[in-house]
TORKETOR-741344 format. One record per residue (C-alpha): x, y, z; residue in three letters. Coordinates in steps of 0.1 Angstrom, whole numbers, plus 5000, padded with zeros to 4 digits. Last residue first. Example, Ala and Ser with C-alpha at 12.3 -4.5 7.8 and 13.67 -1.06 7.14 Angstrom:
513749895071ser/512349555078ala/
// end
This chain:
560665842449unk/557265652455unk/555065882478unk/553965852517unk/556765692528unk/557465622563unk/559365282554unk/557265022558unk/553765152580unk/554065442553unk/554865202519unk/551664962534unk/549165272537unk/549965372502unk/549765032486unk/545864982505unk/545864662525unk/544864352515unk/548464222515unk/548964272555unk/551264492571unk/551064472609unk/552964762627unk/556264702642unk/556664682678unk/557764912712unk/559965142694unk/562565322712unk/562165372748unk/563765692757unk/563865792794unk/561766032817unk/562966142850unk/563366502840unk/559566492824unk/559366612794unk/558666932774unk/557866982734unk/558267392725unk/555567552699unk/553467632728unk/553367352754unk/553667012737unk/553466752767unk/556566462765unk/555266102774unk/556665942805unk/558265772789unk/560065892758unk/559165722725unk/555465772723unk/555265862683unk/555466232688unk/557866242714unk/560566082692unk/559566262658unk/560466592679unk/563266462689unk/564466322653unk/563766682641unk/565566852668unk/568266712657unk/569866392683unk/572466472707unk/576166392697unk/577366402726unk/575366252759unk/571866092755unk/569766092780unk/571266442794unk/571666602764unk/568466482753unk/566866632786unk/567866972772unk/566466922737unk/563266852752unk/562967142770unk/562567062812unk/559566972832unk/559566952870unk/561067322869unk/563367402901unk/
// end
């Protein structure tokens, strides 16, 4: 039995129906929200079968000395004005 499972098929399990898109997993393991952190191998993200979701751990300090693009990404995840 594999130690490491897709990440899709672990969502199942963490998460029940509906599972998340593939796009919202994918943003998930990139920004450390599954522990133990999922491994890219290929074009395919794996995790651990023991690993759970954590969410986000903080928000990012904004301060108003910082550059107007850099404070619409750590705000919303912006990078231009719609």
């Amino acid at each position: 039995m594999a130690r490491m499972i897709k990440l899709t098929a672990w969502a199942a399990e963490e998460f029940g129906e509906p599972v998340p898109g593939i796009a919202t997993l994918s943003k998930y393991a990139k920004n450390g929200m599954i522990f133990p952190l999922p491994v890219k191998v290929g074009n395919c993200w794996r995790v651990d079968r023991s690993a759970r979701f954590t969410g986000t751990q903080g928000k990012p300090a904004v301060y108003t000395d910082d550059n107007p693009v850099l404070k619409r990404i750590l705000e919303d995840g912006q990078t231009k004005k719609i």
